[in-house]
C-alpha positions in Angstrom: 123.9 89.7 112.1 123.0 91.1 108.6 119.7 88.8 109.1 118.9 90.5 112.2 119.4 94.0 110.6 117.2 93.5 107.3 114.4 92.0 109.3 114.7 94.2 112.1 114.7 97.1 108.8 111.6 95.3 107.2 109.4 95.5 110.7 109.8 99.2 111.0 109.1 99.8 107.2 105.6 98.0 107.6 105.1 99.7 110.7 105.7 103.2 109.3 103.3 101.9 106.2 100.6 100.9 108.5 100.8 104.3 110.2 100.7 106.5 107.2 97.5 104.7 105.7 95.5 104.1 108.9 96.7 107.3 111.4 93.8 110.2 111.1 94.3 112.2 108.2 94.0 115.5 110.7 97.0 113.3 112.7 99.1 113.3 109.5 98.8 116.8 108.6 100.2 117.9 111.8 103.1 115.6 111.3 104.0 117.1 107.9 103.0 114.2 106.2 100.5 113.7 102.7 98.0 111.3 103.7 98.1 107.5 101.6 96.0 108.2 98.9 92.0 106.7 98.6 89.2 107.4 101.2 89.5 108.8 104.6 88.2 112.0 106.7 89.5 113.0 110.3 88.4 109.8 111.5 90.7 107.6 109.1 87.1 105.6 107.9 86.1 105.6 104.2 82.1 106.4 105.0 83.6 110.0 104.8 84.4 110.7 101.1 81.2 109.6 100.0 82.2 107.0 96.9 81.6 104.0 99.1 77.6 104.5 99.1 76.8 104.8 95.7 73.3 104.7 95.7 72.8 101.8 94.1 69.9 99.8 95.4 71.2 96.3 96.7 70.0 93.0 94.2 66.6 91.2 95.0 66.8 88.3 97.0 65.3 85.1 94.9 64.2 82.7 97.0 65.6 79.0 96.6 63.7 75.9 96.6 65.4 72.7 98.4 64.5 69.6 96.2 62.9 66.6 98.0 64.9 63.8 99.3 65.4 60.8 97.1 65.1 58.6 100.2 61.9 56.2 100.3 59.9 56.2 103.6 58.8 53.0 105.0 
């Protein structure tokens, strides 16, 4: 019975988790609740706080040369 209650209390505490840090923040605030902390506009995405495109070019690709096979051709 006390099994039941603790997982039954774990399951609603990782549900209310995932709704605080993925809901809308706009969703949140008319709930009366701070949004989780981080990244996120209206639409819950990180794209909308602007830290996640630095501007930093991506590295150069280098291209990679395959050595020959060992194997003798007959």
């Amino acid at each position: 019975m006390a099994q039941n209650l603790v997982v039954g209390l774990i399951v609603i505490a990782a549900a209310l988790y995932v709704g605080w840090r993925y809901l809308p923040k706009g969703w949140l605030q008319r709930l009366g609740v701070k949004p989780a902390p981080g990244c996120g506009g209206d639409d819950g995405g990180c794209s909308s706080c602007g830290s996640c495109g630095s501007g930093q070019q991506p590295p150069e690709e280098k291209t990679v040369a395959m050595p020959r096979s060992r194997q003798q051709s007959n």
